[in-house]
N, C-alpha and C positions, 0 to 999 in steps of 0.2 A: 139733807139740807136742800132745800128750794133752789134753783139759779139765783133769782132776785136776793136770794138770803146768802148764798154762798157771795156774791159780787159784792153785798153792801160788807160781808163779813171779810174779805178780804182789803178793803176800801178801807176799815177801820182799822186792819192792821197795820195798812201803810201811814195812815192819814195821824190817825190817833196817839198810836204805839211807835210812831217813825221806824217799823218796820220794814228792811227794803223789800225789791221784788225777787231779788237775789236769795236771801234766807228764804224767803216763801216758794222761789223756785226747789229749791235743795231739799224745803221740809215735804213738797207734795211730793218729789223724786224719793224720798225714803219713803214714806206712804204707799210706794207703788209695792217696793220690797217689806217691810212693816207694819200692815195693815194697823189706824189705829185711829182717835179722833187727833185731826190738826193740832190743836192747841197744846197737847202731849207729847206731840213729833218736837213742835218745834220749844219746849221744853228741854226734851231729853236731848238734845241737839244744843244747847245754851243760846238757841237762839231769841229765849224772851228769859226774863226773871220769871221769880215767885210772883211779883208784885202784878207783872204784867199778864203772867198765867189768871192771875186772880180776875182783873180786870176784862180778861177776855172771856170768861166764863160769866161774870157780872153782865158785860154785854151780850152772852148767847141767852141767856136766861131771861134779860127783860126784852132779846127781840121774838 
């Protein structure tokens, strides 16, 4: 993923999903041990639903 893309993709997890920066700290911190794409860390982590899993994939897809 791009910087400009990883920034506006993190922007929308906060912004959009009122995801803090806290969970997203935690989810890249297991990605370091986990290798894996983001939005599955913080999944398997319960840090977002189904619903929002869905959503965040909806938005990787049309950016």
């Amino acid at each position: 993923m791009a910087p400009a893309t990883y920034s506006q993709f993190i922007r929308f997890l906060e912004e959009e999903l009122a995801i803090s920066s806290a969970s997203i700290s935690i989810a890249l911190k297991h990605r370091e041990h986990d290798p894996g794409p983001l939005p599955m860390i913080l999944w398997q982590y319960g840090l977002v639903t189904l619903e929002e899993l869905d959503r965040i994939y909806d938005w990787l897809e049309t950016t």
